[in-house]
N, C-alpha and C positions, 0 to 999 in steps of 0.2 A: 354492167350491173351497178345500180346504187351498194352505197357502205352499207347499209341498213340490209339491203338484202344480203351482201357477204355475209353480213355478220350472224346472219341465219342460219347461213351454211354451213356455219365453222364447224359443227357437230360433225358431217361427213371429213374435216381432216381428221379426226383420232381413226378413221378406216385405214390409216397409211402411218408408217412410223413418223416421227416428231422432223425428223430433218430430210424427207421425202416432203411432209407437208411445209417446212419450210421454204426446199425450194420452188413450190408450185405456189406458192404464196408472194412469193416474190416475181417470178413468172408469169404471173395472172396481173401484178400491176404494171412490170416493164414493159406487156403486149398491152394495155388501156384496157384489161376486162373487167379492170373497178374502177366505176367513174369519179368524179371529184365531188367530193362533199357541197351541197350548195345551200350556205348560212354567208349571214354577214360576219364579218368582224365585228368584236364586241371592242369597244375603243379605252373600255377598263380594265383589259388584260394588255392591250399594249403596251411595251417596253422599250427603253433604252439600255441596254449592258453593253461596258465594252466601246461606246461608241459605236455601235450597232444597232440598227431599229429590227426588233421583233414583233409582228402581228399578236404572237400571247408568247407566255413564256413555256410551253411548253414544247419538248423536242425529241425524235423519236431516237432513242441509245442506239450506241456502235453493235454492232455484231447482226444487226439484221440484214442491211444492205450491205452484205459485208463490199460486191466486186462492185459497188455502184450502178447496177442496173436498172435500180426503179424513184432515183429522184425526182427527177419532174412530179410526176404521178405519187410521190408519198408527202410531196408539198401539199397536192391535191386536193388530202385526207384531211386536210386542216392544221397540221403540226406548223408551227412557229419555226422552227428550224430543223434541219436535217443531219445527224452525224454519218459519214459512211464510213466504211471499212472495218475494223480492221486491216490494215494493210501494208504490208512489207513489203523490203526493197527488192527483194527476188520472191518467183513463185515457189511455195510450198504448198503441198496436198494435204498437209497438216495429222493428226492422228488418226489412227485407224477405227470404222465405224465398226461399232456403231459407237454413237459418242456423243447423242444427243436423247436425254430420255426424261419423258414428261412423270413429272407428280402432282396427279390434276388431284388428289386429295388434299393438297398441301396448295394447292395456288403455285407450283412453282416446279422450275426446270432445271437438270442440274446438265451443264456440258461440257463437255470436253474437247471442243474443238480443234486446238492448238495453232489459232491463228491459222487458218487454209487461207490461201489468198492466191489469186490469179498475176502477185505482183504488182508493182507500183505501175510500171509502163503501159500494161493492159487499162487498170484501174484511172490514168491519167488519160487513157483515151477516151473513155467512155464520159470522164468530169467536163475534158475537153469540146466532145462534141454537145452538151448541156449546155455549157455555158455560151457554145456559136449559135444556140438554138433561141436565145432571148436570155432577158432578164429573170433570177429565179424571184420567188415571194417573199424570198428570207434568207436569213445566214447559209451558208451549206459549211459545214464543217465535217473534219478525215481525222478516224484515231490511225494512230501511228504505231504501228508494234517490230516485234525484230524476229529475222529467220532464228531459227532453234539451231543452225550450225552455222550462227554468225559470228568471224573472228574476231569483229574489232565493232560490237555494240555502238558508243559515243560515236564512228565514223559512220555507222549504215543509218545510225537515226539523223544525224547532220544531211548526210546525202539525201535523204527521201524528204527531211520538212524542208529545206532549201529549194529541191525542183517544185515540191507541190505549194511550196508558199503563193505565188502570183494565183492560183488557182480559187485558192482556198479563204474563206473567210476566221474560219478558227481553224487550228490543229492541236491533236489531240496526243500529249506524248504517255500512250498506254505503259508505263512498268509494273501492271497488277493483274495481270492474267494472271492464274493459278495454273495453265495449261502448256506454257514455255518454260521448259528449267530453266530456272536462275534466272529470270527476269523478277520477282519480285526482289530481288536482292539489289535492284536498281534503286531501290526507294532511300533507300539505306543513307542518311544525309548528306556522306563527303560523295560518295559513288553518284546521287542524283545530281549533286552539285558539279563535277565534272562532267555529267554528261547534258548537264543544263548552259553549262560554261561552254563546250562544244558545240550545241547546237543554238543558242543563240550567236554565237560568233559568225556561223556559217548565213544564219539569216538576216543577218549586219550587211555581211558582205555582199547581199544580193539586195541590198534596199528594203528591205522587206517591212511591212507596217502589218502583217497578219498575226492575230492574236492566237496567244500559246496558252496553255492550258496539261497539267495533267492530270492523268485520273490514276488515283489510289485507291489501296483495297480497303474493306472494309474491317478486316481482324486486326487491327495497329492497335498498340496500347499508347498509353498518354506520349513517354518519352519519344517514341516513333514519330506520330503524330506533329508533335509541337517542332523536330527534326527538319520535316520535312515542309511545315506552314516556314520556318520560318529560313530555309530552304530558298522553297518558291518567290519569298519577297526577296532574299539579296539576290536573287537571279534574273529580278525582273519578270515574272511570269506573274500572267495575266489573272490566271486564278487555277481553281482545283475542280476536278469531278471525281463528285463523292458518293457512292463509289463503285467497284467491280464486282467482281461474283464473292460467295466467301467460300474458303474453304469449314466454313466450319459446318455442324449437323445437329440444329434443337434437337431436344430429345422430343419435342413435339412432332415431329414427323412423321406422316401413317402411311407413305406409298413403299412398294416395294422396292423401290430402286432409289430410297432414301441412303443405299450407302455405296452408292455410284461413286465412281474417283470421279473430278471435276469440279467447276464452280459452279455454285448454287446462286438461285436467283428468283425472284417472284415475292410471294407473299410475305415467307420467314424472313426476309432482307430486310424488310422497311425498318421495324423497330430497331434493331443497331445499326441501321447506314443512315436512320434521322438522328441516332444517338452521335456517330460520330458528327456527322456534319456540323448539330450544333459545337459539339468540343473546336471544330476547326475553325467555325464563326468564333467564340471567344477568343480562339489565341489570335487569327487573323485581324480583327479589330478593322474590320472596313478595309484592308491593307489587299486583298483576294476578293475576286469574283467570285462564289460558291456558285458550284453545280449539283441539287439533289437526285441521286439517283437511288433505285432499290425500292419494289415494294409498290410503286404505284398503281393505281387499280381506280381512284377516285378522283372526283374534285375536293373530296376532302383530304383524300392524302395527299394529294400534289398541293394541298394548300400548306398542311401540319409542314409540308419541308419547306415549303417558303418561309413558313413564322418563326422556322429553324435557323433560317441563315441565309436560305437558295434566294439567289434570283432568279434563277431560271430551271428546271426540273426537264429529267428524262423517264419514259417509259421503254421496255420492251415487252417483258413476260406476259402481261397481261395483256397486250397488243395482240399478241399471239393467241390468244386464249377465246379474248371478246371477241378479235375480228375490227376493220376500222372503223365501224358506228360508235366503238369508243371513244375517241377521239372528240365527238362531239360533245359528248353527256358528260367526257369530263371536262371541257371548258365552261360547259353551264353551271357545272356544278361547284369548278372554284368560282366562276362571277356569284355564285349564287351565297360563297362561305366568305368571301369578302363582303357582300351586302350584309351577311348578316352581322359583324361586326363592325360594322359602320368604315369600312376602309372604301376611298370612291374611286380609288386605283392599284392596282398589284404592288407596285415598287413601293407602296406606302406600308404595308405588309410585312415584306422582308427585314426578317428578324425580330418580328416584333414578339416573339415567345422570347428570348434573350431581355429584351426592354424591360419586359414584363419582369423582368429577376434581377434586375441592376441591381 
């Protein structure tokens, strides 16, 4: 079926809980039951970040494909780049369901996952037989998380971006789950700094030219913040994604299950994960890549995070919600918030709300 017709459908997934329709949504593209979007490229959203060419900047966030089942076919959809996983260096079945529950009053889903992952060895099969399969359209990039009864952190993240570097175009070193104890205490400056010192070492050692990147949460206050930007630059890391689920809960919230344990995500996210971003674009000073993530839903939002800082933008929550006809209507719609401001390409864009305030 066309995206357009998915996306018609999506109403019959609320007949099934959030993460039954998740995994049939995933299922439905790993078997080719949703065809490939068929538009051109629009040659004003194409990008260079990183040394990387992207078709547009936009890329669909970790946590959907978590075991890598449906890349090809979510290139497909139209996304510019792909993130897969979650995924750790052993398998975990991650927390007990139910653990994923929708607040379709709110635009927004709160989970609790806890990193499930089929493992890295599973997960590097599945990359591996992609990549024999031809050339993909775009980046493919792996967030990288850690098992909940891992002894030695800095070693299992070393081990797993090391073998998955050769594969991988970016990697993604996850420390802001709110669903693994004591991984956000990763972030923590000296602590990310050893274990950035660790796992660049290891990817030294293997040749490796794959760009690194982490993603932070989005509840950090300044001093955290500025920590960890500046962190990332004496570490050599490529840039930031900004950012993860929050733990935190507006008091604007009207679904019932607004006081779910877990991380929040969708609608309530955007306004403080664009707030932080920009905080991260002025202390970064061009020095980081920015990644915006949180809250997208539009061409206009996925623009508001570019003029923020992003070069490049991720969607999930709302992916989940519209169905993949989104994917289109929001690429017409930043080509369309770019024209209106007279920008005649996206990277002319980025950060240009920052400029605007010098």
């Amino acid at each position: 079926m066309s995206p357009e017709l998915a996306s018609r459908l999506m109403p019959l997934a609320r007949l099934v809980d959030a993460e039954s329709a998740h995994r049939l949504a995933v299922a439905a593209l790993a078997r080719g039951l949703i065809g490939p979007a068929r538009r051109p490229a629009d040659p004003r959203l194409a990008c260079q970040v990183m040394g990387l060419g992207f078709a547009n900047p936009l890329g669909l966030a970790a946590g959907f494909d978590k075991q890598a089942e449906a890349i090809r076919p979510l290139f497909g959809l139209g996304f510019g780049f792909v993130e897969v996983g979650g995924v750790t260096l052993r398998p975990q079945p991650g927390n007990a369901r139910p653990r994923v529950f929708r607040l379709s009053e709110d635009a927004a889903v709160i989970n609790r996952y806890g990193l499930n992952s089929d493992g890295w060895p599973a997960v590097r099969a599945r990359i591996e037989a992609v990549r024999a399969a031809g050339r993909l359209p775009g980046p493919l990039w792996l967030n990288v998380g850690l098992n909940k009864e891992s002894a030695d952190p800095n070693a299992d993240y070393a081990a797993l971006l090391a073998d998955a570097a050769p594969l991988l175009d970016v990697l993604v070193v996850n420390v802001s789950s709110p669903n693994t104890p004591g991984l956000r205490d990763l972030q923590a400056g000296a602590r990310l700094g050893a274990l950035l010192d660790t796992a660049q070492a290891a990817l030294a050692a293997g040749g490796s030219t794959t760009r690194l990147l982490v993603k932070i949460a989005p509840d950090l206050d300044d001093e955290a913040l500025s920590a960890i930007v500046e962190t990332a630059i004496a570490r050599g890391v490529d840039g930031l994604v900004i950012g993860n689920t929050t733990i935190a809960r507006p008091p604007s919230l009207r679904s019932r299950h607004a006081g779910e344990t877990g991380g929040l995500s969708g609608r309530p996210l955007f306004a403080p994960s664009t707030t932080l971003l920009a905080r991260a674009a002025r202390l970064a000073r061009g020095r980081l890549v920015l990644v915006g993530v949180g809250g997208i839903a539009s061409g206009r939002d996925a623009y508001a995070k570019i003029r923020a800082g992003a070069s490049l933008v991720q969607l999930y929550t709302a992916f989940a919600y519209q169905g993949p006809a989104l994917i289109g209507r929001l690429l017409d719609g930043l080509a369309a918030a770019l024209a209106a401001d007279g920008f005649t390409h996206v990277a002319d864009a980025v950060g240009a709300d920052l400029k605007d305030h010098a």
